[in-house]
Structures are given as C-alpha cells and as structure tokens.
N, C-alpha and C positions, 0 to 999 in steps of 0.2 A: 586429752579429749574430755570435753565437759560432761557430767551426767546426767542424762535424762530422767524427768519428773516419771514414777510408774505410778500407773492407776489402777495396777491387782488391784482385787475386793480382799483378797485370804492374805493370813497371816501367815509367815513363814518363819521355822525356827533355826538358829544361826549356830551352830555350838562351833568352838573357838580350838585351832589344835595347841599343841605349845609352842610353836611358832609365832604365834601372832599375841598369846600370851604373853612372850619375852617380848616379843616389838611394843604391848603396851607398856611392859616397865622399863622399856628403854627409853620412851618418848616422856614415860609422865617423872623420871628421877631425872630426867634433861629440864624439864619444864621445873620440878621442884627446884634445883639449884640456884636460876632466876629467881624464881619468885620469893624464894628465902632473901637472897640478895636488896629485892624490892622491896619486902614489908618490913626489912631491919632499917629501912632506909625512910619509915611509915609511908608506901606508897601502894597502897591494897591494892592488890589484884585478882583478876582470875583467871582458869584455863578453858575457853570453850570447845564445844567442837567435837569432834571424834575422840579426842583424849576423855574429854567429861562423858563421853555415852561408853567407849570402848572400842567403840568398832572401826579400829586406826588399821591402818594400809601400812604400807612402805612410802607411800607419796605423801600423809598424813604432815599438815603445817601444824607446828606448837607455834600456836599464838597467843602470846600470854595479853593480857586488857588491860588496862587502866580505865575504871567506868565513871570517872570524873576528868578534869581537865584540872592538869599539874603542873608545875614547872616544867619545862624541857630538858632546863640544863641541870634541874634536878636531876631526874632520869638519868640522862647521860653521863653525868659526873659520876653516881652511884655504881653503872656499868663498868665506866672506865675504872675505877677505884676497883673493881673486887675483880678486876682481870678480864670482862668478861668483853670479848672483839663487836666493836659498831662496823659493820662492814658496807651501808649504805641507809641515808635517811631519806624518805619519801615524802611528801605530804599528798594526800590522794583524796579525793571529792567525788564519788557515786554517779552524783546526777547533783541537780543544781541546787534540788529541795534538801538531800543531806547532808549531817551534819560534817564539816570537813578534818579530815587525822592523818595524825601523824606515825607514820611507821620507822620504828630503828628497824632494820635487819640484824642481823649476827652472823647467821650463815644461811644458807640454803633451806628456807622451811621450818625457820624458827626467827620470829619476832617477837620484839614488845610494841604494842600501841595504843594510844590513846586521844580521847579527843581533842582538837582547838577550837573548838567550841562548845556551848551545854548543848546534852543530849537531850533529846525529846524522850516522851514516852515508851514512841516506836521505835528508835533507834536503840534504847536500852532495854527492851525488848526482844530486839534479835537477838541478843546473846543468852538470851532464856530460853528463843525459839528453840536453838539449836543445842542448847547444852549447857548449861554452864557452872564449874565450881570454883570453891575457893581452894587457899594455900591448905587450911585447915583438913576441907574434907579430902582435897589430894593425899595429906598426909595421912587420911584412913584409909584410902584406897576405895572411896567413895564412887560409884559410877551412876548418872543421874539418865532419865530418858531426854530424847532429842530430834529434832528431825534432822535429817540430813537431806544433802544437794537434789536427791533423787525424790525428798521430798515424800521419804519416808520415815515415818515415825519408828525410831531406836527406842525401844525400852528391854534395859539389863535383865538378864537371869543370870543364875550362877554358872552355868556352864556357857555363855555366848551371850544372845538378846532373840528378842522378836521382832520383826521388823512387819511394817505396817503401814500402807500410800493413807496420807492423810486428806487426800482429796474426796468431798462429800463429806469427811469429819471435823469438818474446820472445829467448831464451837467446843466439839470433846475435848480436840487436841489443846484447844487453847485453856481450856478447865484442868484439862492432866498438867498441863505444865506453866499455870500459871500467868501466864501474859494474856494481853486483851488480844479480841479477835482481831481486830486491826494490821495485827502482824501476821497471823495468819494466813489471813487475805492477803495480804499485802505479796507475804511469799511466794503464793500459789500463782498470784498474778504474776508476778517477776519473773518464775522460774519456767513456767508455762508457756510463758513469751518469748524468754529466751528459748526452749527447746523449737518454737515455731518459726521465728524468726532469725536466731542464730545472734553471738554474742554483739552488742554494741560497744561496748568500751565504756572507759568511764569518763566522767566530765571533766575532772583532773589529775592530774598526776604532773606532780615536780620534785624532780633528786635535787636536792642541797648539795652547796659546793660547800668543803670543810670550812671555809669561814661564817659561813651562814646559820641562824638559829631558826627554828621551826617558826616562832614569832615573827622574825624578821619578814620572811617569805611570805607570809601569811598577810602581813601589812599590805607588801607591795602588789600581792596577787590583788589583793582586794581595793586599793585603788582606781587598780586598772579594770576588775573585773567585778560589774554591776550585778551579777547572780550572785557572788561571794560574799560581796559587802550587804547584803539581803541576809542570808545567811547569819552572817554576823550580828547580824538586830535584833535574833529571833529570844 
C-alpha cells in the first residue's frame, strides 16, 4: 500500500531499537558491495533514499544511481564480471515529460539505474529531494536528511531522526537540503495527487529480452513513440 502525504504541524521524535539498526547495516554493506564494484569500474554512483536518511523498513529498495548517462554494457559487463546476478532489465518513463531509465534488477528490492537520457535540473534533483549519498560517505556511515513518500521531512539524530510534513515549508525544506523549489513543488504536487486520486501508472515501462541492449529499445521505442523522440531532443 502506497504512503499517504501527512500534513501534522509538530515534529515527532523516532529513536531506532537494534532491530532496525542492524536492518540499516544490512541494507547499506549490501549496497556497499555494488557500489565498490561500480566505482572500481569509474562508474560513480549513489545510494538514495531511506538508506541515505536511515529510516529503512524491511520493504526498504537499495537503489543504487548512476547520475549521468553511461554505457549500458559498461554497467552490465562490470556486474556480470564481479559475480554480481542481472535478474531483469527495465527501461521505465514516468510520464512523457521525464527523463527516460534504465533499471538492472539483481533481486528483489535492489537495483542499479541510470539515465538514457541527460537529466534536467529537476530530475537530478529528486535524488537530493529525498536523500542522497555517495560510496565515500556510505563508507562513514554518513546519514543525510530527506523526505520521504509520506512526504515528510527525515532529518538524522543519533539515536533515530525527527520527522517533519514538509507541506507549507516548501522554500525551508528546499534551502535545508539544497535543491531548487521546483522540486519541492513538484513533489508535493505529485504525491498529493496521487493520495487524492490514487495511483496512475507510468508512461512506460519495457523488460528487455536477453538479446536486447538498453540502447537498442530505446531507438525502436522512440521511432514509433513521438513523446520519446521529444524527450530525446531535450
């Protein structure tokens, strides 16, 4: 079930038991593995998300970025070489206006993806909205603030976080955490709608047959599909 946007005023304080402490070092020395793997292979990434704020679940996705657009079979060759299982590739597009990516799977709630196309502002953005670090500060045990699905603002303390509805504080939240308002907004609008409306789906989505390159799909999509080839311009 999706998470609804909360519009509390008060801040609530979260302290963490050693339960959910070990679920974060389970998820962020899973995450490290990859992303050593990637950046030995110079393909810099990051972890956003619940892993970069803390406040991971048991349902908690590692998705590791790629915040440029790279080879494919870079990526993939690097995976396969250090062991690491491709278990299904996606190529997925939001809505018409965003930028269109590519996702490896591995397992269940652990990806690498990155874009096939240059990212805009906003869309490099999001991963700031919500969190985001590198291999480096992963390996400090680094935890950054974030918002989350609910659309509430994550910021760490040492025993848990504070948590905080970032609606009515757009302009704060985008000063605490660096990205222009635009995304902000942008979120608030998104996720608002969705709780009103309920979810629409997205504009694309296509699984590659093993002989296919993320490229290749990407051509043919965009031949036939006059939003994509738009996209492609930008």
């Amino acid at each position: 079930m999706a998470k609804k946007p909360v519009r509390r005023a008060e801040s609530v304080h979260v302290a963490y038991d050693e339960k959910r402490w070990k679920l974060l070092k389970m998820f962020r020395e899973k995450a490290k593995k990859i992303m050593e793997v990637l950046e030995a292979a110079n393909l810099r990434c990051i972890i956003h998300g619940s892993i970069a704020r803390g406040d991971v679940s048991a349902k908690s996705d590692i998705d590791i970025f790629i915040p440029y657009t790279p080879s494919s079979f870079t990526v993939e060759t690097t995976l396969e070489k250090a062991g690491i299982p491709i278990n299904r590739r996606i190529i997925v597009q939001a809505t018409p206006t965003y930028a269109v990516k590519a996702y490896i799977e591995i397992e269940e709630n652990v990806s690498v993806s990155f874009p096939l196309v240059k990212l805009r502002q906003l869309e490099r953005d999001f991963y700031r909205f919500g969190g985001e670090i590198s291999l480096e500060e992963l390996k400090r045990n680094v935890r950054v603030p974030g918002v989350d699905k609910r659309l509430m603002l994550i910021e760490p303390t040492e025993d848990g976080h504070v948590e905080s509805s970032i609606i009515g504080r757009e302009e704060y939240v985008a000063r605490l955490l660096g990205v222009s308002t635009d995304i902000v907004w942008d979120r608030v609008h998104a996720l608002t709608r969705r709780d009103e409306v309920g979810r629409t789906g997205v504009f694309l989505e296509r699984e590659l047959s093993p002989d296919e390159t993320f490229e290749m799909v990407l051509k043919m999509i965009a031949d036939k599909n006059p939003a994509v080839r738009r996209r492609l311009k930008f």
